[in-house]
FIKOL-460356 format. One record per residue (C-alpha): x, y, z; residue number from 1. Coordinates in steps of 0.1 Angstrom, whole numbers, plus 5000, padded with zeros to 4 digits. Layout:
<nodes>
    u    v    w num
    X    Y    Z NUM
...
</nodes>
This chain:
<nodes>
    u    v    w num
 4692 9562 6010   1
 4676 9539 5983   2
 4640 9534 5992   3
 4615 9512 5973   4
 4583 9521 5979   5
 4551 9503 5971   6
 4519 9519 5965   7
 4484 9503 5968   8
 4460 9514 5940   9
 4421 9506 5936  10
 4411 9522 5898  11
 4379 9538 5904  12
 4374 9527 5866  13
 4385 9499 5840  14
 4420 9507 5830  15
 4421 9496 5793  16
 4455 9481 5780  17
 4466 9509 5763  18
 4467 9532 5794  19
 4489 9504 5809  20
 4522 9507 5794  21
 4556 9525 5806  22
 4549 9557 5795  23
 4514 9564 5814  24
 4531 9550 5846  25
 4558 9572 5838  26
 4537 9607 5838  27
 4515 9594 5869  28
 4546 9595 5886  29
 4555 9630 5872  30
 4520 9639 5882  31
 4526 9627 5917  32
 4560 9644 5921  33
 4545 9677 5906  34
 4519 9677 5933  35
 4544 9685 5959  36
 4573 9704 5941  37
 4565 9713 5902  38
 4605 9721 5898  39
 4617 9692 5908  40
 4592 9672 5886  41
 4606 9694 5859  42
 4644 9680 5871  43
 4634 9643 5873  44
 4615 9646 5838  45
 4647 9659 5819  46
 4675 9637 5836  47
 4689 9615 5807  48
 4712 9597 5829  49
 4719 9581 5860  50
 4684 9584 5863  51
 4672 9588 5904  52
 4643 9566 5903  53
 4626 9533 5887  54
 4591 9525 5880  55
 4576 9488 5876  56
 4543 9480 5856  57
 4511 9478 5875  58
 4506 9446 5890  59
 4469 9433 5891  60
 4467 9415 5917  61
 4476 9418 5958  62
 4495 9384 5959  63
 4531 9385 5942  64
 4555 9360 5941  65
 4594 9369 5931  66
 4606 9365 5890  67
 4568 9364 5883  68
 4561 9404 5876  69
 4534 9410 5851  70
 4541 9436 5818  71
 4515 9427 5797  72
 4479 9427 5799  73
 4452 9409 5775  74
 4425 9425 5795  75
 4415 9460 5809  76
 4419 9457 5844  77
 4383 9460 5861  78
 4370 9485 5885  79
 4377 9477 5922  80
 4405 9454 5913  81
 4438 9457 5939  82
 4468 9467 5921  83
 4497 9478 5934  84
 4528 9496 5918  85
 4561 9498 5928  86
 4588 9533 5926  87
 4626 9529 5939  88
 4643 9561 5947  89
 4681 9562 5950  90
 4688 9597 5958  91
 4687 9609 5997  92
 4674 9645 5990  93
 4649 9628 5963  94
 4631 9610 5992  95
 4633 9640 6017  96
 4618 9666 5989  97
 4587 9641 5986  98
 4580 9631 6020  99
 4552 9648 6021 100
 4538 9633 5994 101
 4542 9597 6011 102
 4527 9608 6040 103
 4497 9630 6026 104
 4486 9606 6001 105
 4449 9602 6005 106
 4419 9576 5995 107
 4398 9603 5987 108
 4419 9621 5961 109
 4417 9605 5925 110
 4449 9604 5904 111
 4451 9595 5864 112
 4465 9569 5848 113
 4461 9580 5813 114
 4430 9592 5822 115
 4418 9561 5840 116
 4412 9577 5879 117
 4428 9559 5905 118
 4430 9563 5943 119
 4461 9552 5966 120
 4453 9533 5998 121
 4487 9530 6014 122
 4522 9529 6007 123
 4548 9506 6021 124
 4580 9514 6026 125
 4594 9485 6046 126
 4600 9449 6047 127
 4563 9432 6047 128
 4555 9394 6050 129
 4536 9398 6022 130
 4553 9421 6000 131
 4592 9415 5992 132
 4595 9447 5972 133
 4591 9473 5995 134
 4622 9478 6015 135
 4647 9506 6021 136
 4685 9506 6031 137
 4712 9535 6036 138
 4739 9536 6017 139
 4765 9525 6046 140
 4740 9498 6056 141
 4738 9478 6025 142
 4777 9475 6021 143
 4782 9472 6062 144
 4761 9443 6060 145
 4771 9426 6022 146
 4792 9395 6026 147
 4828 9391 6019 148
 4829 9358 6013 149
 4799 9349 5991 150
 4812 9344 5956 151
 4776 9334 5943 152
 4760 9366 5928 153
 4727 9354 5920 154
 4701 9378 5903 155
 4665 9379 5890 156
 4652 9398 5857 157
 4618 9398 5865 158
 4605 9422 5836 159
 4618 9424 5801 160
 4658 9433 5808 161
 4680 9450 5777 162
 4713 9466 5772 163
 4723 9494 5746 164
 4755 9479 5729 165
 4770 9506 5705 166
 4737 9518 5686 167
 4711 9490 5693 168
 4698 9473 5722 169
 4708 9434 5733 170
 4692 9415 5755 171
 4723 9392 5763 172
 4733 9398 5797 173
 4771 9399 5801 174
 4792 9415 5832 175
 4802 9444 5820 176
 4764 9455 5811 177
 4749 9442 5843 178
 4776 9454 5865 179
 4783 9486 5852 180
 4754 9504 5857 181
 4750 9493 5893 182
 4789 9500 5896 183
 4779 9536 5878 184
 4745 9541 5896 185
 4764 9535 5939 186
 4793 9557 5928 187
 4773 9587 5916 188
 4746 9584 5946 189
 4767 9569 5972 190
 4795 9583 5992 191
 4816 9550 5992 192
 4833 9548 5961 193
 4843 9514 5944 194
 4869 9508 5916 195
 4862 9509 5880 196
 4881 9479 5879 197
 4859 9458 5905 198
 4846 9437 5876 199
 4878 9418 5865 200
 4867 9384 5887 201
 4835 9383 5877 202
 4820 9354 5852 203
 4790 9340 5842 204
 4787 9307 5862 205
 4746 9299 5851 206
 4717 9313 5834 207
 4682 9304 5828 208
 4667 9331 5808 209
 4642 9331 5777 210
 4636 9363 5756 211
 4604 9383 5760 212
 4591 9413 5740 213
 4581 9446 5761 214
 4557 9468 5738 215
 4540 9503 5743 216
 4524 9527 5717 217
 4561 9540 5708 218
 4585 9509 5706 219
 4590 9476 5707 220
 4620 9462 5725 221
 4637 9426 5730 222
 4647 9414 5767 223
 4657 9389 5787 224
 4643 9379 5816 225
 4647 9346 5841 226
 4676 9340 5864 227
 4712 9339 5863 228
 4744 9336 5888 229
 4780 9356 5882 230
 4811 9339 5901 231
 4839 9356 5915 232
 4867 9335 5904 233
 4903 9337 5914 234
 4929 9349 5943 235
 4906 9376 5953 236
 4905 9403 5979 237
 4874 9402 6008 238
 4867 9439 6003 239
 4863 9435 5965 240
 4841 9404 5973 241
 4818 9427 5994 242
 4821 9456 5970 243
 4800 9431 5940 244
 4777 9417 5968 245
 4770 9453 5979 246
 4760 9458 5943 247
 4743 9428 5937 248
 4719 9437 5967 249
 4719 9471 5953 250
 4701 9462 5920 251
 4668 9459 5938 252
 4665 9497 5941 253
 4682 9507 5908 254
 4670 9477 5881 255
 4690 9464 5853 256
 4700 9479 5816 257
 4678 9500 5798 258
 4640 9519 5807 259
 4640 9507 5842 260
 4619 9542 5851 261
 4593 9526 5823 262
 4592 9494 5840 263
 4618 9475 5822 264
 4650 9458 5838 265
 4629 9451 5877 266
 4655 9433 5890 267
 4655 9411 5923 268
 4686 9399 5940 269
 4692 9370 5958 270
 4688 9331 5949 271
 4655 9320 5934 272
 4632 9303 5955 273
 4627 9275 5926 274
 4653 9257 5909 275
 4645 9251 5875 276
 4638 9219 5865 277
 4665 9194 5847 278
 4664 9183 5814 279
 4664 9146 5810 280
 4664 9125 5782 281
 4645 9097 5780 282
 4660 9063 5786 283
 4660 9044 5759 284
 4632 9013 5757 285
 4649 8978 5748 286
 4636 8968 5715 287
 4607 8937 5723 288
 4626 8911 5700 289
 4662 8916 5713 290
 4644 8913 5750 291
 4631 8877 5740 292
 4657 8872 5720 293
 4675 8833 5739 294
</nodes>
């Protein structure tokens, strides 16, 4: 069952920016995971693919608003400030081996980020009013209740979102690097196999996406992030329909492209809630003598 869980933090002291990045959230979460089962922390740690779980940045703030994730920081983030920090799991036995982690987390016990101490206050792990990231969904429930008619697929990159093409990263979004992860991610964790050739239909129908620069103390890498909608074009089947909206849906648990367990790719499906705005031209002004001109 994916789950994405969302964890309320209050640092005890000023995180500086350099104990913000990827990598730091990355061994916090190692740390947590150790805490209850040191083997499996061990497991997560060496997975090189199809990796079980995601991490996004630390978010300084308790309001959030979707497509508007923070990932870089000019400031340390004070004492006392609410944060909170989000971690998708996508394997069933994943979530089972660390439930009582979930459940035993205390206020009183200080964690580390990078050395910074930090105390969790609650975790959410369902809808909330005010918090769309934290949400949870079996397997059979997410395609049960995907549409098969919606040819719209409509996704959000709301952190720095790139693909490895060959030997190099790209932070072009095209089908076949969006879709095949997800399509690679549901048929190793699911048990409701799709097609390898579910893709065929799918084209790029709009985009609005700018490239941003994600940074920590060991790379520098080029994404993408903003919105864009795939269309299913063509004589095409209802189940394959529901298949892509299935994944579509599905990328809220497992990211986009490359680094999503460092915070990269933090993906939100669904339409965003504002349309960008139109670019006009300006209308031409008459010239003053032809307008008197008898």
């Amino acid at each position: 069952m994916p789950y994405s869980l969302v964890l309320n933090l209050v640092p005890q002291e000023a995180i500086p920016k350099s104990h913000l990045t990827g990598r730091h959230l990355h061994a916090l979460f190692l740390d947590l995971v150790r805490s209850q089962s040191p083997n499996l922390a061990t497991t997560l740690h060496g997975q090189t693919t199809a990796k079980a779980f995601t991490l996004s940045p630390l978010q300084p703030t308790t309001k959030q608003h979707i497509g508007t994730l923070q990932w870089t920081y000019r400031h340390a983030i004070s004492a006392g400030t609410p944060c909170w920090w989000r971690i998708t799991l996508l394997d069933d036995a994943l979530f089972g081996q660390l439930a009582h982690l979930w459940l035993g987390l205390s206020s009183k016990q200080n964690w580390s980020l990078g050395g910074s101490p930090i105390q969790v206050t609650s975790v959410l792990g369902t809808p909330q009013s005010s918090q769309s990231w934290s949400n949870y969904s079996p397997y059979d429930q997410l395609y049960a209740q995907a549409s098969d008619s919606n040819r719209k697929l409509h996704l959000t990159f709301c952190t720095p979102t790139t693909f490895r093409v060959s030997d190099y990263d790209c932070a072009l979004p095209t089908k076949e690097s969006v879709f095949k992860g997800l399509l690679k991610r549901w048929n190793h964790y699911s048990h409701i196999p799709f097609p390898d050739t579910l893709l065929e239909p799918v084209y790029p129908s709009f985009f609005n996406i700018r490239t941003e620069l994600a940074t920590d103390s060991r790379s520098k890498l080029i994404g993408c992030v903003g919105d864009i909608t795939f269309q299913i074009l063509g004589d095409v089947k209802p189940e394959t329909i529901k298949q892509l909206n299935t994944l579509t849906s599905y990328s809220l648990y497992t990211g986009i492209g490359r680094k999503t367990p460092m915070g990269m790719g933090q993906t939100f499906p669904g339409k965003p809630d504002a349309k960008p705005r139109r670019q006009h031209l300006p209308k031409p002004r008459k010239s003053r003598r032809y307008a008197n001109a008898s």
